[in-house]
C-alpha positions, 0 to 999 in steps of 0.5 A: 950389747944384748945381741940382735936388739934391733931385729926383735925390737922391729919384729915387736913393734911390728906385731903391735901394729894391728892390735893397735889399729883394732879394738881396744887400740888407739882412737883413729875415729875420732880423728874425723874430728878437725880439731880433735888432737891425741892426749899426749899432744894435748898434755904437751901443749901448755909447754910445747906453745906456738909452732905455727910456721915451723918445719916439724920432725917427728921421730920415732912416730909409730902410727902417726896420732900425734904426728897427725895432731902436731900437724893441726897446730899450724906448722909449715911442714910435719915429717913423721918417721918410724922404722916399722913398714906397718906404721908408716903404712898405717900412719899414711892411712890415718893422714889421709882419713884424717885429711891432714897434710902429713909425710911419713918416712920409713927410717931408723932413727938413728939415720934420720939426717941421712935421710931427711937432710941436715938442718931440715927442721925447725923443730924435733919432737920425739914422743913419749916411749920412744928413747927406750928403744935405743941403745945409745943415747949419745948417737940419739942426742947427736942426730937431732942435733943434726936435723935442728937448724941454728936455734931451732928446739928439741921436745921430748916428753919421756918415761922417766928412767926411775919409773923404768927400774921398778917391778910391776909384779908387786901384789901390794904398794911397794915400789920395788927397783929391779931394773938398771937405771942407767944405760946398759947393754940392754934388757931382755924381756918377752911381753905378750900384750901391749898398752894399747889394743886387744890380743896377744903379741905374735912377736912378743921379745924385745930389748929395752934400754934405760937412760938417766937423766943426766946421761940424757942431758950430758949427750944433749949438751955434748951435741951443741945443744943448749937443754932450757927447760926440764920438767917432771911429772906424776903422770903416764899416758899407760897403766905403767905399774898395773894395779898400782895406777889409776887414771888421773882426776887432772889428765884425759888419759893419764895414770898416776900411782893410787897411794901417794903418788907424789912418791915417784916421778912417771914422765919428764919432758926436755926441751934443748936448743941449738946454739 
């Protein structure tokens, strides 16, 4: 496994914060809006549906706007949890503006039934750009496993693990795959900007890691979950291949590929229950 992975991941997301909160960055304003809801939230609902009365764990929830969102749909409880000390911080700052009953909790993911109890939840959501991060998707599978109560659902909308192998450096429309498309030690990379906000990244190394499909389903299952919906979509909530996107003519917020789009899957969203 790549060597200190998770120290240069935290110092990334870190750094991503405050370009984040400034401009350019995600939109807190309009948060003073009580019925104003994230894009990503508002592009889950239609397949999210009804969570009025559960207990909600958000993992991996950087800033809080869709653990905030998730808490204006009606459920009895929202816990967001992310391991940099900024977010939680800054996550904290936009519940209260916001008005809206949220817990946050500094954590690594993969300590989150530690942290928060087993069986605490009805529902885990986990966010788009979030699986990447981690190296073992087993150990992943095997915690929300542990947070779920008996037949409470896991939700996940997620990069897909082919749009994560391409080359974005291409000058024309080629597709090029680089990357592993299954799990590995880890990819390096150093990134001075960041998909959302303006300046550049003072800790801009990181390690990425990949997950196939069926690598994220064979750990679900092996987990006791039972995997009841599966879903793919041309659509990405960030300019992922550069030039080669535009935003989306169907979704607030969404790219899709320029030419032929229906060539490539961008997200996928999973949903499991526990047995």
């Amino acid at each position: 496994m790549t060597e200190d992975w998770r120290a240069l991941n935290l110092a990334n997301w870190e750094a991503r914060v405050p370009l984040h909160l400034g401009p350019g960055g995600y939109d807190f304003a309009s948060f003073q809006d009580p019925e104003f809801l994230s894009g990503v939230v508002r592009y889950d609902l239609p397949r999210l549906g009804d969570i009025a009365g559960l207990d909600v764990v958000h993992l991996q929830c950087h800033i809080g706007t869709d653990t905030v969102s998730l808490a204006r749909l009606g459920p009895r409880s929202v816990t967001g949890l992310d391991f940099s000390p900024s977010a939680i911080t800054a996550a904290m700052s936009l519940a209260t503006h916001a008005a809206t009953d949220v817990r946050f909790v500094e954590s690594d993911v993969y300590d989150a039934a530690a942290v928060l109890g087993a069986e605490c939840c009805d529902l885990v959501y986990t966010g788009i750009g979030a699986i990447c991060w981690l190296p073992d998707i087993r150990r992943w599978a095997d915690g929300v496993a542990a947070l779920l109560r008996p037949g409470g659902r896991m939700f996940m909308r997620e990069g897909h693990p082919m749009l994560d192998t391409l080359s974005d450096t291409r000058p024309d429309d080629l597709l090029v795959v680089q990357y592993p498309y299954f799990e590995t030690t880890g990819t390096a990379f150093t990134e001075t900007g960041t998909y959302g906000g303006e300046g550049i990244v003072s800790a801009p190394q990181g390690v990425s890691f990949n997950h196939g499909l069926g690598e994220v389903f064979t750990a679900l299952t092996a987990a006791g979950l039972m995997v009841t919906a599966l879903d793919e979509h041309r659509e990405v909530p960030w300019k992922a291949l550069g030039e080669l996107m535009v935003e989306s003519t169907e979704f607030d917020g969404e790219y899709v590929l320029a030419q032929n789009p229906e060539r490539l899957p961008l997200t996928y969203t999973i949903q499991a229950h526990k047995r």
